[in-house]
VOGU-3710 file (C-alpha; in Angstrom, 3 decimals, decimal comma):
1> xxxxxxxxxx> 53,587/162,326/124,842  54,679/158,884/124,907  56,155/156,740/121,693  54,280/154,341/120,133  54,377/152,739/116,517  53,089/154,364/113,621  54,027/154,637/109,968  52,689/157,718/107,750  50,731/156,888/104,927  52,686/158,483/102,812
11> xxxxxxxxxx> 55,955/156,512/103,699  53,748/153,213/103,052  52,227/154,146/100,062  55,891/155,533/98,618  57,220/152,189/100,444  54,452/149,893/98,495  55,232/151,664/95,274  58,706/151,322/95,438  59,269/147,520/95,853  59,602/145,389/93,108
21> xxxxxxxxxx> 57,186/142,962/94,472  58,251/140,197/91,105  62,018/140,735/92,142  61,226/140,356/95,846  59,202/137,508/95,552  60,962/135,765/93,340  64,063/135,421/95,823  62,018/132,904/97,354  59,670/131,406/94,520  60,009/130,477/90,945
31> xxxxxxxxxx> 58,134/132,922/88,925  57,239/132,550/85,279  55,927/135,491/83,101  52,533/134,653/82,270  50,717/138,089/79,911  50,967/140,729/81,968  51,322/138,747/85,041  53,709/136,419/86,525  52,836/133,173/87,928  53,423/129,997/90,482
41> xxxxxxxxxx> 52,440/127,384/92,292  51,018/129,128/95,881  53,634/129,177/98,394  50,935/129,283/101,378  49,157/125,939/100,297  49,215/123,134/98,352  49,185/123,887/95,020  49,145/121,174/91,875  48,528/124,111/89,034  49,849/127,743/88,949
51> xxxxxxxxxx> 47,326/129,795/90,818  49,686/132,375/92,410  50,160/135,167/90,765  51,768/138,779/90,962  50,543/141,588/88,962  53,896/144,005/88,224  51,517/146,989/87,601  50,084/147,434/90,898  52,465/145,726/92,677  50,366/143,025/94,431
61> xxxxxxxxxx> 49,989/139,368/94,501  46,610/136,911/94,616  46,454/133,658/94,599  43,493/132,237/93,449  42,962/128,892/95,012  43,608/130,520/98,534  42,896/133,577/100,692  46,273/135,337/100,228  46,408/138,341/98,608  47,921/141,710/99,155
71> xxxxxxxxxx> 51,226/144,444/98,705  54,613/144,328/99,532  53,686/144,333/103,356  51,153/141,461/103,288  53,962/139,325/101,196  56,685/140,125/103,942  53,835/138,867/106,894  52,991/135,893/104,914  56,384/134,984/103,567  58,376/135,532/107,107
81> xxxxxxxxxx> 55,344/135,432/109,564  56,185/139,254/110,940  53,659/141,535/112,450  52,771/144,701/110,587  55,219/147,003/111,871  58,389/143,827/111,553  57,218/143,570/108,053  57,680/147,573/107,406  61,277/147,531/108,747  62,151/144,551/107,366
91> xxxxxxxxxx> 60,402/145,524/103,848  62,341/148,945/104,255  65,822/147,792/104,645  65,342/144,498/102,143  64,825/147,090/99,603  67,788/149,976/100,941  64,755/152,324/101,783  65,250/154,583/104,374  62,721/154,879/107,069  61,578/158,468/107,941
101> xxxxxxxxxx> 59,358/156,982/110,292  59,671/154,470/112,973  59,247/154,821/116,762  57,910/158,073/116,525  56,316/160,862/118,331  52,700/161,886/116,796  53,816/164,835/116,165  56,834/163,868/114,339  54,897/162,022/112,088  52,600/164,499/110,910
111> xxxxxxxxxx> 55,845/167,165/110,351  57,379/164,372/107,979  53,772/164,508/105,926  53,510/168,019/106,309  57,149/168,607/104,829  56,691/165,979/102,352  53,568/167,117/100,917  55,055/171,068/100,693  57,887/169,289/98,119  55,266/168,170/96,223
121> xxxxxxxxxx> 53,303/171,373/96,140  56,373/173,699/95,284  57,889/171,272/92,327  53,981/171,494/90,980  54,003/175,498/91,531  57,759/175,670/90,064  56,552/173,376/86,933  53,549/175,763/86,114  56,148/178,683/86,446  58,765/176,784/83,653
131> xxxxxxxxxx> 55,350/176,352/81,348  54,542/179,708/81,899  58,120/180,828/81,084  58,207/179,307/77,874  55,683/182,110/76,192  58,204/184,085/77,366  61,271/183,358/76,208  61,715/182,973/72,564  65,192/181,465/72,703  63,999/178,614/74,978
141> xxxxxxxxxx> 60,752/177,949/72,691  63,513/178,040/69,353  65,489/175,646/71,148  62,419/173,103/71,532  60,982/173,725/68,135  63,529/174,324/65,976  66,529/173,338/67,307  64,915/170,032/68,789  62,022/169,598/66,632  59,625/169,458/68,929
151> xxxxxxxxxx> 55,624/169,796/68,509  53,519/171,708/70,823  51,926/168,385/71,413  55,252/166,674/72,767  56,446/169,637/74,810  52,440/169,865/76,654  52,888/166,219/77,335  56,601/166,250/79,339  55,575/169,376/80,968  58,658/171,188/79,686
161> xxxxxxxxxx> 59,382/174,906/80,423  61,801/177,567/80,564  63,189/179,704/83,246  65,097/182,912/82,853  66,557/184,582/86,167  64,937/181,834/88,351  61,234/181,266/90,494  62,815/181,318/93,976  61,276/184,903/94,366  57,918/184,374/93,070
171> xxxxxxxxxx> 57,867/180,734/95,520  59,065/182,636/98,295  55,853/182,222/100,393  56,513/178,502/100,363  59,634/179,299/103,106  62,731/178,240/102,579  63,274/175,259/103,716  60,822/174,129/101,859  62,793/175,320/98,278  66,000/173,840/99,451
181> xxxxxxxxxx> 64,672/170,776/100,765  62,515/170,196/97,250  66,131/170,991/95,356  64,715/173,783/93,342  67,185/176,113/95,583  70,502/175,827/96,724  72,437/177,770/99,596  75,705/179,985/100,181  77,105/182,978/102,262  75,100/185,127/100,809
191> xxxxxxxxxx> 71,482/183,469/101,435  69,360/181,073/99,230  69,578/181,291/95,085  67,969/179,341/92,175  69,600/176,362/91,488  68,186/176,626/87,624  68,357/179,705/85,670  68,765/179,939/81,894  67,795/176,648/81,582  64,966/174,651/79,288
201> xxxxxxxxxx> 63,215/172,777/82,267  62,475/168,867/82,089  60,073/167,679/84,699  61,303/164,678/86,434  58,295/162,323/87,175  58,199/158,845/88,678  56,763/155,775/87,857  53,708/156,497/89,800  53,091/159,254/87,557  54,599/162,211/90,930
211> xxxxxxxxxx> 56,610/165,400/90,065  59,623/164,577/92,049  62,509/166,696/90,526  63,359/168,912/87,643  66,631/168,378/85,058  67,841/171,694/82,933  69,655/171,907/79,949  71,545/175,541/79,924  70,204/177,935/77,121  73,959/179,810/77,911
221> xxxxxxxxxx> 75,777/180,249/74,833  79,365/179,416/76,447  79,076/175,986/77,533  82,362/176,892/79,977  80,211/179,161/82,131  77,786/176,834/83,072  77,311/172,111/83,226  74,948/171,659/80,537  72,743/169,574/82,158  72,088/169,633/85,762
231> xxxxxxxxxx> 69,967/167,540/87,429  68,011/167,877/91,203  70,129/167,143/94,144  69,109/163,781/95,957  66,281/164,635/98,635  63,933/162,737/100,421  61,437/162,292/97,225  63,913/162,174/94,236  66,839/159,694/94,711  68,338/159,246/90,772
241> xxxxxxxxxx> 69,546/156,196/91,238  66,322/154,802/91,165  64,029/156,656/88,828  64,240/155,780/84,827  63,336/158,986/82,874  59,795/158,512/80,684  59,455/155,619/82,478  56,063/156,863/83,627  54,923/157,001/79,888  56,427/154,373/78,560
251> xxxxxxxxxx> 55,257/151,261/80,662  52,436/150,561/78,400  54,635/150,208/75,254  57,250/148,682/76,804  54,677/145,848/78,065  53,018/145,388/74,722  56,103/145,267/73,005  57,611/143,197/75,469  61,019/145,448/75,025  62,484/148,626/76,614
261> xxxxxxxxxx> 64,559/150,414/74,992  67,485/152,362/76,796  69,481/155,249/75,823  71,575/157,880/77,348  69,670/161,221/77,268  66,511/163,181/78,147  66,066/164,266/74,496  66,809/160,824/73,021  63,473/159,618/75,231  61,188/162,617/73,960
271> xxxxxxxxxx> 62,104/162,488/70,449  61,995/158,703/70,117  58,268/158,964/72,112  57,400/161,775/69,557  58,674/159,542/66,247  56,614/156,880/67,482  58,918/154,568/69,556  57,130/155,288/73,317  59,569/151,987/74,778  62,348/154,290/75,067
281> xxxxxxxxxx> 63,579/155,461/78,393  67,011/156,497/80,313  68,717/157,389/83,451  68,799/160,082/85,338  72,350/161,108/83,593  74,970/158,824/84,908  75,374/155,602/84,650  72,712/152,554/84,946  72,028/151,476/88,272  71,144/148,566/89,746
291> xxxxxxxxxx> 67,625/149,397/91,488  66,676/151,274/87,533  67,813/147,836/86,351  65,198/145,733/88,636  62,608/147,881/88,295  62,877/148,203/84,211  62,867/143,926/84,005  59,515/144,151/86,220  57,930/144,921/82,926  60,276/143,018/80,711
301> xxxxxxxxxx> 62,266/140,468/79,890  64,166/142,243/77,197  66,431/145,756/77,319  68,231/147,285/74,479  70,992/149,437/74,969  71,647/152,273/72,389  74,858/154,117/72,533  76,947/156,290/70,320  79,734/154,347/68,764  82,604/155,949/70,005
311> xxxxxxxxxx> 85,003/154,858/72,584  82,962/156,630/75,945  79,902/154,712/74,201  81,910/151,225/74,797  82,360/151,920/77,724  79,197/153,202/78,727  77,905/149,532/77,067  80,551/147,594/79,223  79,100/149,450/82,289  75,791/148,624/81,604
321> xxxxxxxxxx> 76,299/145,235/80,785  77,507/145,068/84,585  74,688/145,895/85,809  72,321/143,591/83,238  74,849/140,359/84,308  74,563/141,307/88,370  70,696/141,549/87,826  69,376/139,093/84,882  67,520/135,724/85,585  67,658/132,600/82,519
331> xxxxxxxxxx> 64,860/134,021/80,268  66,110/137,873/80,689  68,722/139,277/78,063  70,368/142,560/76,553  70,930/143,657/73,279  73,222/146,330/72,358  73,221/149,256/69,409  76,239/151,404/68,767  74,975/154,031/66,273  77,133/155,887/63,931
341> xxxxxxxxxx> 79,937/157,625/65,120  78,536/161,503/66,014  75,027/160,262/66,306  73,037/159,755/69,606  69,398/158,572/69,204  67,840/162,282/68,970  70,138/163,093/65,871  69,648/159,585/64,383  65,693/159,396/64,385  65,652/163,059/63,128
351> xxxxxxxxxx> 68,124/162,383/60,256  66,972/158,574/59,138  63,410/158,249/60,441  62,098/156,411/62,748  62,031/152,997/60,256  65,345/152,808/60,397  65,368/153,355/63,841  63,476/150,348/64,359  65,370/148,462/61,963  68,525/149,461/64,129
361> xxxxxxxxxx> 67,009/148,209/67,758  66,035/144,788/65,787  69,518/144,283/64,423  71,124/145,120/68,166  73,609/142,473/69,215  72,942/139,979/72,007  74,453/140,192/75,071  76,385/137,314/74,101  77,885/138,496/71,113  78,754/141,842/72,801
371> xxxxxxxxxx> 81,067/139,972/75,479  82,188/137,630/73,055  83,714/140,586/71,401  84,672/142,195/73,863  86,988/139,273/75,232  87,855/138,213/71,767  89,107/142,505/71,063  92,514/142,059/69,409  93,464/138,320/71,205  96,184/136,298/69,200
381> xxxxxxxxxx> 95,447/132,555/70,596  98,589/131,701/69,357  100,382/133,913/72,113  99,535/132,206/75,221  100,069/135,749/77,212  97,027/137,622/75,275  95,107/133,848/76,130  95,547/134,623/79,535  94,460/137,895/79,183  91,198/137,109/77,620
391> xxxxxxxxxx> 90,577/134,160/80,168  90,665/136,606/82,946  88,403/138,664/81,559  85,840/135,803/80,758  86,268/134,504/83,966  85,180/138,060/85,259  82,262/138,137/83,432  80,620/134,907/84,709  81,855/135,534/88,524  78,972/138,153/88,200
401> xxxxxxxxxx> 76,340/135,981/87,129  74,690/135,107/90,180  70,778/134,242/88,874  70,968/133,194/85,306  72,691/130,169/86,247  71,755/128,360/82,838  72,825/130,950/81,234  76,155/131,736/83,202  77,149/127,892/82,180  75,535/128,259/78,176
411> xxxxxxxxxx> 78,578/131,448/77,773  81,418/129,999/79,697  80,785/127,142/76,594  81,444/130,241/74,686  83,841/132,169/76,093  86,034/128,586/76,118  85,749/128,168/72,564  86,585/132,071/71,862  89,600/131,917/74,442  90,573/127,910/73,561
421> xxxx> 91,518/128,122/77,638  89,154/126,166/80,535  87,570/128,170/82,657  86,226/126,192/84,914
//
């Protein structure tokens, strides 16, 4: 059979769901937050009064004194006058998403949905399994109740389980490429294995509300014998770079409040949900990224950082800051809370309530005042050495400022003042 062009729905509809249509858009037009919404004047006619607009939660646009409306696609037609299929690569590599599908043969294309859809299938089968387990296994359920202090109610709702000596048996009919492709199994010498076992389970699920992974936390008394978190490997439908854990139940809060609130863990998101703070979300256990970054200001205009106060939580902020100064437009800040030194966010809300959690993300410092400080850490400006120190730090800072130019200019002002050095 011949080649010819097609793209698999489920590539499109994964490719339409991943863009940040606000963030892609607005490389070419001015957007302004408007509600839920943001707005502009109509790139595709003449337009005296805002009647473009882009909806972040389904990711379209429509402007409303025009015809043009549609996704990710239709914008990349419109915006760069592309056919279909120019607009799908182009959309594809804009965004750094691979494509499974080009130029291919028919048959190809239904083997990429077929394999695709058997991920799916398994992580659902392997989640029912961890559910199931937890009836089982009274050390796992004494972890999540006691130990954790988590309701029934919070534990139904993330879909978190247990597993003992593994499911890779009792999914064996699903094949196994299928189990290592999904990341629920790995591979050596001796055949295929679980890649959990003795582990509380922690459905990973996207912002389109998909199971796409699974994170474990070991239930192994020596912490030596085993990492105690472990985490999916990358495959072709969980990349953790990109997906922001509780993100899936936490967009409505984080919209009405018009705040997200980051912090480091798994359990720091469900037990800040179950205390009544549902703007709470985190990575995927490393660091920020980038693409988490974009997609978390789609639905906000304002991120709090919470980290514990030691030294690794510096420079876990300082790290994260990064990212919010490479990614931030004038209107979009950071705030940052270091809590009590031995506390993370779990152990705070659980020992102070969740008032005083609150009262701790209002009192977070600005971005601002956490570089200020961090330039200003320990600098004599009598000893022109330590002035040059802090100058090249400043001067750092605002080289990664590449969209927020108001604000870029509004804290070298600062930082000159703190370091009594020009920096321009």
């Amino acid at each position: 059979m011949g080649k010819f062009i097609v793209f698999g729905e489920e590539f499109l509809s994964r490719l339409r769901e991943e863009v940040n249509l606000p963030e892609l858009v607005g490389r070419q037009i001015k957007l302004k937050r408007s509600g839920r919404s943001f707005v502009s004047l109509c790139p595709f006619h003449e337009d005296k009064t805002p009647s473009f607009h882009v909806n972040p939660e389904k990711n379209t646009f429509r402007c409303y004194g025009c015809p043009a409306a549609g996704d990710a696609i239709e914008w990349m037609k419109r915006a760069h006058h592309l056919s279909f299929y120019d607009a799908v690569v182009a959309l594809a590599q804009e965004c750094g998403i691979p494509l499974p599908a080009g130029e291919l043969e028919e048959s190809e294309d239904k083997d990429l949905r077929k394999r695709l859809a058997k991920y799916y299938q398994v992580l659902k089968d392997a989640a029912r399994l961890y559910e199931e387990g937890l009836e089982k296994n009274p050390s796992g359920r004494s972890y999540l109740e006691t130990t954790r202090g988590l309701s029934k109610v919070t534990i139904k709702k993330f879909g978190l389980g247990v597993v003992s000596t593994g499911v890779v048996r009792l999914l064996s009919s699903a094949g196994n490429e299928t189990l290592l492709g999904s990341g629920l199994a790995a591979k050596n010498d001796a055949g295929i294995y679980d890649r959990f076992r003795q582990r509380v389970m922690l459905p990973i699920v996207n912002e389109g509300g998909n199971l796409v992974g699974f994170a474990g936390r070991s239930l192994i008394a020596k912490p030596e014998k085993a990492p105690k978190y472990l985490n999916c490997p990358e495959t072709e439908i969980f990349h953790k770079g990109k997906e922001l854990y509780g993100l899936h139940f936490a967009k409505p809060a984080i919209r009405k409040a018009k705040l997200a609130v980051m912090v480091e863990g798994y359990f720091d998101v469900i037990c800040a949900h179950q205390a009544g703070d549902e703007r709470v979300v985190a990575p995927m256990g490393t660091a920020v990224t980038n693409q988490q970054m974009r997609r978390l200001l789609v639905h906000t205009d304002n991120i709090t950082f919470a980290f514990d106060g030691d030294r690794a939580g510096r420079r876990a902020a300082l790290s994260a800051a990064a990212v919010v100064l490479d990614e931030i437009k004038d209107g979009q800040t950071a705030r940052f809370l270091f809590l009590p030194e031995g506390e993370d966010p779990d152990s705070f809300i659980r020992k102070f309530g969740i008032e005083a959690w609150f009262s701790a993300v209002d009192g977070a410092d600005q971005l601002s005042t956490f570089l200020g400080n961090y330039i200003a850490h320990k600098l004599d400006r009598s000893v022109p050495e330590q002035q040059v120190l802090a100058a090249n730090k400043a001067k750092a800072i605002l080289a990664r400022i590449k969209k927020a130019l108001l604000f870029r200019h509004a804290l070298r002002l600062k930082f000159e003042e703190l370091v009594s050095v020009p920096l321009s």
